[in-house]
C-alpha positions as CSV (number, residue, x, y, z in Angstrom):
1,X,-5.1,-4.6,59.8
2,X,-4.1,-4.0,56.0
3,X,-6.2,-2.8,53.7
4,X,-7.5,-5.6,50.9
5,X,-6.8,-3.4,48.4
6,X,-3.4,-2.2,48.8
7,X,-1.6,-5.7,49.2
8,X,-3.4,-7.2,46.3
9,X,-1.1,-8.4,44.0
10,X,-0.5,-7.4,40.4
11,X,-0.8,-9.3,37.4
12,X,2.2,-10.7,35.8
13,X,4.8,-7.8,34.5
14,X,4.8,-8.5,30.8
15,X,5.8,-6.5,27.5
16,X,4.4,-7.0,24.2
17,X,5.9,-3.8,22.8
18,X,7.7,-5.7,21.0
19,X,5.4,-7.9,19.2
20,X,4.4,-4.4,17.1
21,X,7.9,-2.4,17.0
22,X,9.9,-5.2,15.4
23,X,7.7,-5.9,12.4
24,X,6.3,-2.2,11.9
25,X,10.1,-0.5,11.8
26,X,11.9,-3.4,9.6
27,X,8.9,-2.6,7.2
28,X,9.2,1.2,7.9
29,X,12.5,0.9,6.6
30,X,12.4,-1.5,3.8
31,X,9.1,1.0,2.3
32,X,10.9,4.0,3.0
33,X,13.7,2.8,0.9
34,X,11.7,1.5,-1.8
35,X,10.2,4.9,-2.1
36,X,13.3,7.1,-2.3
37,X,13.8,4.1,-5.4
38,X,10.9,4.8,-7.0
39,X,11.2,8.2,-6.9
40,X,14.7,8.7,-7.8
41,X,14.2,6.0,-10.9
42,X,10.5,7.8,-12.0
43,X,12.1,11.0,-12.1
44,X,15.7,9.8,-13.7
45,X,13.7,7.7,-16.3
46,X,11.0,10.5,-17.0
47,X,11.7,13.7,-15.2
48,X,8.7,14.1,-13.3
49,X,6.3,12.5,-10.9
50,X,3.1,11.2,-11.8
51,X,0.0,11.5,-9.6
52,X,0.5,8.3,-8.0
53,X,3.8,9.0,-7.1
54,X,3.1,12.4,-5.1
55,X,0.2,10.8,-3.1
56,X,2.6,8.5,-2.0
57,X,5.4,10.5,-1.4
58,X,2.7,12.3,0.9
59,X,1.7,9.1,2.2
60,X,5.6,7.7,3.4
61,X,6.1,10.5,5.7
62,X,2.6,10.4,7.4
63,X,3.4,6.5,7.4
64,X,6.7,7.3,9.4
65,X,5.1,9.7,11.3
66,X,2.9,6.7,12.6
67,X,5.8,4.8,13.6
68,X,6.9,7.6,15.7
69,X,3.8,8.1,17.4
70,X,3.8,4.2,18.7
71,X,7.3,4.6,19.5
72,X,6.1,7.3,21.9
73,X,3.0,5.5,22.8
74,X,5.6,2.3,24.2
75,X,8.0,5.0,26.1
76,X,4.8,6.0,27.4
77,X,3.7,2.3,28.9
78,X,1.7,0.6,25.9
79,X,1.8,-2.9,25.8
80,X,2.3,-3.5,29.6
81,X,-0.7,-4.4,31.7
82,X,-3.0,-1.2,33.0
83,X,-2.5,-2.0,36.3
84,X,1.1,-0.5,35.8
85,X,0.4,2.8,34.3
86,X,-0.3,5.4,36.2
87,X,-3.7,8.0,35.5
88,X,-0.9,10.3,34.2
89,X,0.5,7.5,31.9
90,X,-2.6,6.2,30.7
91,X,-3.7,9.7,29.6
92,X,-0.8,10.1,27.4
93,X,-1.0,6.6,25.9
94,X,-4.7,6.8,25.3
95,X,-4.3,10.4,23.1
96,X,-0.9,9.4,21.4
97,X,-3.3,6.1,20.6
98,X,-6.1,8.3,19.0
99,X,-3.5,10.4,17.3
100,X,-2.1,7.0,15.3
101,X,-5.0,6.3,14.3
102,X,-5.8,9.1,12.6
103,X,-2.9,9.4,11.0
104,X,-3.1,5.6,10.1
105,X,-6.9,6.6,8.4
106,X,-5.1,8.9,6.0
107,X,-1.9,6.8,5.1
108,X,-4.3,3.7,4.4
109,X,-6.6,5.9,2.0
110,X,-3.8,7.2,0.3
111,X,-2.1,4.5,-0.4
112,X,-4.8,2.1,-2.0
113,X,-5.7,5.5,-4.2
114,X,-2.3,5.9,-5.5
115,X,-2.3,1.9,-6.7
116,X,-5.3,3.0,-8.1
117,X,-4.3,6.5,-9.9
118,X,-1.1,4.5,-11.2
119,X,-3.3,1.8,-12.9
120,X,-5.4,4.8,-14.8
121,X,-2.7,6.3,-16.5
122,X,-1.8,2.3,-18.6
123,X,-5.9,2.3,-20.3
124,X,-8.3,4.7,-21.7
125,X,-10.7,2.0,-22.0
126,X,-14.0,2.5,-19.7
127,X,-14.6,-1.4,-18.5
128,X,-10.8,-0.5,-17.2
129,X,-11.2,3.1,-15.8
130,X,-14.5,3.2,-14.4
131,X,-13.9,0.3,-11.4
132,X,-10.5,2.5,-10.7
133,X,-12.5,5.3,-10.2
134,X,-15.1,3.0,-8.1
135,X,-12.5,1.7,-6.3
136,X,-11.2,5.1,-5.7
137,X,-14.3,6.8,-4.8
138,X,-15.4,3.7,-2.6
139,X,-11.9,4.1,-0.6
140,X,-12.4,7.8,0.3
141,X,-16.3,7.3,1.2
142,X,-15.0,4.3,3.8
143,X,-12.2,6.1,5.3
144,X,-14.1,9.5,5.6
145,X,-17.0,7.3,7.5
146,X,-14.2,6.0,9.8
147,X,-13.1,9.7,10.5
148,X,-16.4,10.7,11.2
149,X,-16.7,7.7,13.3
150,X,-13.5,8.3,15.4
151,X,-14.4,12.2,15.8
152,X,-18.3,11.7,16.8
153,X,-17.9,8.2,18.3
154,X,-18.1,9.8,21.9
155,X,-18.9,13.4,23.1
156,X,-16.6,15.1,24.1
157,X,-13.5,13.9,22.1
158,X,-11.6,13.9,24.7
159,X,-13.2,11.2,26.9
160,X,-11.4,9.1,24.6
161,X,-8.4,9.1,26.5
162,X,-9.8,10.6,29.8
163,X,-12.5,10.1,32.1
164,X,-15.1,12.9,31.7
165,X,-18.3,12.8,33.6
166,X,-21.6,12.6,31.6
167,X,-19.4,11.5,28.4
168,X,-21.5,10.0,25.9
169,X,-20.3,7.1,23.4
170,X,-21.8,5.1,20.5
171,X,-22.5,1.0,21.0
172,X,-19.4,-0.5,19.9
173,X,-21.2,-3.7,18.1
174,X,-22.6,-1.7,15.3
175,X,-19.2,-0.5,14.6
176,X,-17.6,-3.9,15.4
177,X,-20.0,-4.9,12.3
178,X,-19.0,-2.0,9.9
179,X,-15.6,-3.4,10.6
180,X,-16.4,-7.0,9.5
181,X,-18.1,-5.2,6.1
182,X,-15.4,-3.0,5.1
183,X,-12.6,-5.8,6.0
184,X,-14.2,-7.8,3.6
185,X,-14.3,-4.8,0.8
186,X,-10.8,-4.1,1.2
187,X,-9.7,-8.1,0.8
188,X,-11.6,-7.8,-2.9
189,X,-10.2,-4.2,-3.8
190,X,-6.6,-5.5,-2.7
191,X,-7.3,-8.6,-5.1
192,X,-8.6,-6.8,-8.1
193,X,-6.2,-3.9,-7.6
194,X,-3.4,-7.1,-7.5
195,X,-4.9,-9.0,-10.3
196,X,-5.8,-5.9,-13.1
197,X,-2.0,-5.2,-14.0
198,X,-2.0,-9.3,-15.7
199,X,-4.4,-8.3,-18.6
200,X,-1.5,-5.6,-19.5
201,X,1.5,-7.9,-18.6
202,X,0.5,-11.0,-20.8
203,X,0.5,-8.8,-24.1
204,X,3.9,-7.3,-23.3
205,X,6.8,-8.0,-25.9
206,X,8.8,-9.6,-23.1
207,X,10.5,-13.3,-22.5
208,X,8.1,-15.4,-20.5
209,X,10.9,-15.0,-17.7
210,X,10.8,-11.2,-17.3
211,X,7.0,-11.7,-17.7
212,X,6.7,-13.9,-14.5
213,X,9.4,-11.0,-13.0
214,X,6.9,-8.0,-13.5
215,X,3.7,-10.1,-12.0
216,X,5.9,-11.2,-8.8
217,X,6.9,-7.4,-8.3
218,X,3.0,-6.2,-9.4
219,X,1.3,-8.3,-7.1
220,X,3.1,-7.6,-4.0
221,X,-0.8,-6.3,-3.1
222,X,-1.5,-10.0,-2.6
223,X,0.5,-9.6,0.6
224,X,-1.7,-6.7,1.6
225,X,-4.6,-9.0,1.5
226,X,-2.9,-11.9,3.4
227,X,-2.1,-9.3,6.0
228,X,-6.0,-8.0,5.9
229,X,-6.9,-11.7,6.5
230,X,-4.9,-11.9,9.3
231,X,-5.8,-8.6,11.1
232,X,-10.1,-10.0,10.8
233,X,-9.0,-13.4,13.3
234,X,-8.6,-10.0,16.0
235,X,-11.9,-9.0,15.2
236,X,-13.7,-10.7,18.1
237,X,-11.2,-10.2,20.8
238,X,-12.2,-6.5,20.1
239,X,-13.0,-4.9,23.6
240,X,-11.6,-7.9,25.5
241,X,-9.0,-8.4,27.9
242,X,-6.6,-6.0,29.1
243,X,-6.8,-2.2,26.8
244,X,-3.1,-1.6,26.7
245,X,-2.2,-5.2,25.2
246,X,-5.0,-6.3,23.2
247,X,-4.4,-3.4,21.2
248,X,-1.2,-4.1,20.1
249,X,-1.8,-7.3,17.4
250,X,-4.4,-5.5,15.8
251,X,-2.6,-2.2,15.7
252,X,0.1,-3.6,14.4
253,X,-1.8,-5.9,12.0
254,X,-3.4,-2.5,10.5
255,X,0.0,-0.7,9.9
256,X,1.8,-3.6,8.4
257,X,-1.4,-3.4,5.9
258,X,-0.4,0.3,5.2
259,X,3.3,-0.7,4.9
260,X,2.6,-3.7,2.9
261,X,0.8,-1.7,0.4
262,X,3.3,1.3,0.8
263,X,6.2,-1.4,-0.7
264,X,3.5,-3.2,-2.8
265,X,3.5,0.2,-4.7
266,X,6.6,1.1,-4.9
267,X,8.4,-2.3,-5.6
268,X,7.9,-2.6,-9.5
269,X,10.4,0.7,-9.5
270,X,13.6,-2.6,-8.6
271,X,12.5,-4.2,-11.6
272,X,15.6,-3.2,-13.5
273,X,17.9,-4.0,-10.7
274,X,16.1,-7.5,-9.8
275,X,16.3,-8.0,-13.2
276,X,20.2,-8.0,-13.6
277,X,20.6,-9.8,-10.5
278,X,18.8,-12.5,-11.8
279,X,20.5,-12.7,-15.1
280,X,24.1,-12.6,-12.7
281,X,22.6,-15.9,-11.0
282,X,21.7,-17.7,-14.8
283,X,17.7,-17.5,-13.9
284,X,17.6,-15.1,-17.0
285,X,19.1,-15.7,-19.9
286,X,19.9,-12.4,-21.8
287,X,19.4,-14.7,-24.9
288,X,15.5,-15.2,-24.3
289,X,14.8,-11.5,-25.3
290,X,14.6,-11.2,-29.2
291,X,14.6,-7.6,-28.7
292,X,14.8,-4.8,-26.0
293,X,11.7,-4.7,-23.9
294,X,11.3,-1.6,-24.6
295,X,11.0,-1.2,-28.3
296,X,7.3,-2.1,-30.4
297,X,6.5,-3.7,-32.9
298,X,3.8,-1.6,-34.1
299,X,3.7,0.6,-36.6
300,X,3.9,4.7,-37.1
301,X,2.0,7.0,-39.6
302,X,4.6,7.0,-42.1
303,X,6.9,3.7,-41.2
304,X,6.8,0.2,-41.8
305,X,8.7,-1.8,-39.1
306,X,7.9,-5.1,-41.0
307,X,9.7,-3.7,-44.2
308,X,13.0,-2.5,-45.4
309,X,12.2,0.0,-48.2
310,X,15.8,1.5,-47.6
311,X,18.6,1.9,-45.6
312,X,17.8,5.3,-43.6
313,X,14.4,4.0,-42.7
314,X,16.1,1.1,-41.3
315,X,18.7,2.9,-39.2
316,X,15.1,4.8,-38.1
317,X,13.6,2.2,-37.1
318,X,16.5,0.6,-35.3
319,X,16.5,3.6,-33.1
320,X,12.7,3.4,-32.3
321,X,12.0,3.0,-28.9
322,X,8.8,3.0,-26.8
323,X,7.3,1.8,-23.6
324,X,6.6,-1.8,-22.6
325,X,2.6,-0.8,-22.3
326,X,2.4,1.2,-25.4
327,X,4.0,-2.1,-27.3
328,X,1.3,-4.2,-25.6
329,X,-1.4,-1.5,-26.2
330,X,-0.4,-1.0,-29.6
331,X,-0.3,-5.1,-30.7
332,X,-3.9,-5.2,-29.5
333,X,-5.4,-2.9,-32.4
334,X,-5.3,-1.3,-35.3
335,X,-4.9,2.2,-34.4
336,X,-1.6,3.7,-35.8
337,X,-1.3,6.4,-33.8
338,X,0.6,6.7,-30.1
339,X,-2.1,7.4,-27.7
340,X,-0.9,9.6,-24.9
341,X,-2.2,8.1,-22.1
342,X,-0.8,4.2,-23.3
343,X,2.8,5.7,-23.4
344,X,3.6,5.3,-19.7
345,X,5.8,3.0,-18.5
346,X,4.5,0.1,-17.0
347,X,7.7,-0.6,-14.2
């Protein structure tokens, strides 16, 4: 007679694989490129990199180096039922699996810091700096709590991806909870990190056109949120179902959040190029700027913009150019000097 347990049948052979690679490499590529942009047009326009700009030049490769790892997790068997994989199999998804998300905890910290670090260097105002440097300190104090959770969660760290008698692990539903809480943080630091760059746009020297451009290409974050909204609806399938493919929509929920803010970032560096493109298609009208949007109307110790005492001060002042934030910046008071720190470009 047969053995029940050998002729029972599997489950339905099914893939979702796919469901995460397709989204997760188009935005792989589309943020890598915007990157190489931003760095190629910061250090063309400037001739160095700013803070921001490093962290996330360290953040793309670690980012990439995510996409690889679930490339090998997939060759490895996730996203196919468990009853397919072999213990051998499972292994090697499991640790491949603990390795992106380590990697993923670092990438996502250093991404919402440098939106953060890049929004210090446009105010010297405190009500502007000190929630960056909340938002900042807030970020590292959640993702160092998640690494301590994903280290100490269960004793030994390897019966994370292997069965090890006597292995010890936390209650999940504390954690599950944590999750909710710091979901909810993140959807608010996306917005307000989305939402500060307006109070600096609206005073800019620029046609109402180029204003709406710079807000589009600013609050890309906004998509970052929509995507954290969309990653909490997996929250309570958490834990259910089969492990290799309820994994995969809220894996690949988290990384497009990294990649979304990755491109959020970086896309303001186009602005020049979206901009032309636009005024090729007749949207904007070279004839709505009453002056380049890089030169201020503000005045220097020394010079009067508003007057024309003679002929060399005017070929002076026709030469004068400054950066879009320092013009808005410099309208807003009486100061006549050029702070340092309001002389960054804004895009």
């Amino acid at each position: 007679m047969a053995d029940p347990l050998t002729t029972m049948a599997l489950p339905p052979y099914s893939n979702k694989a796919p469901t995460y690679l397709i989204p997760v490499c188009t935005l792989a590529a589309i943020a890598l490129a915007l990157v190489v942009a931003r760095v190629y047009t910061r250090v063309s326009r400037t001739g160095k990199l700013y803070l921001d700009d490093w962290i996330i030049v360290v953040a793309e490769p670690l980012s990439l180096i995510g996409v690889c790892l679930a490339i090998a997790s997939v060759a490895h068997g996730w996203g196919k039922p468990i009853a397919y994989f072999t213990p051998n199999e499972l292994k090697e998804t499991l640790r491949i699996l603990f390795a992106l998300q380590t990697v993923w905890l670092v990438t996502y910290c250093l991404v919402r810091v440098s939106v953060a670090c890049s929004l210090l260097r446009y105010e010297s105002d405190r009500m502007w700096r000190w929630p960056l440097y909340f938002i900042i300190g807030l970020q590292v104090t959640i993702s160092s709590s998640y690494f301590v959770i994903q280290f100490a969660q269960c004793t030994p760290i390897s019966s994370n991806w292997e069965q090890i008698p006597d292995a010890k692990c936390w209650d999940v539903t504390p954690i599950i909870d944590y999750g909710w809480a710091v979901a909810a943080i993140y959807i608010v630091m996306d917005l307000a990190l989305s939402l500060m760059p307006i109070r600096l746009i609206r005073t800019l020297n620029r046609s109402t056109s180029e204003k709406i451009l710079i807000c589009v290409l600013m609050a890309l974050g906004l998509f970052a949120t929509a995507v954290a909204c969309a990653k909490m609806t997996t929250f309570k399938a958490f834990g259910k179902g089969d492990p290799m493919q309820g994994t995969i929509m809220p894996s690949m929920w988290a990384k497009l959040e990294e990649q979304t803010g990755i491109i959020a970032s970086s896309a303001p560096s186009l602005k020049g190029p979206v901009e032309q493109l636009l005024k090729k298609m007749g949207i904007l009208k070279e004839h709505q700027l009453s002056r380049p949007s890089f030169v201020a109307d503000m005045s220097l110790p020394g010079m009067d913009i508003h007057t024309n005492t003679s002929d060399a001060n005017s070929s002076v002042k026709k030469d004068l150019r400054i950066d879009s934030v320092a013009v808005a910046l410099g309208n807003s008071t009486s100061d006549t000097s050029l702070p340092k720190q309001k002389s960054e470009s804004l895009v």
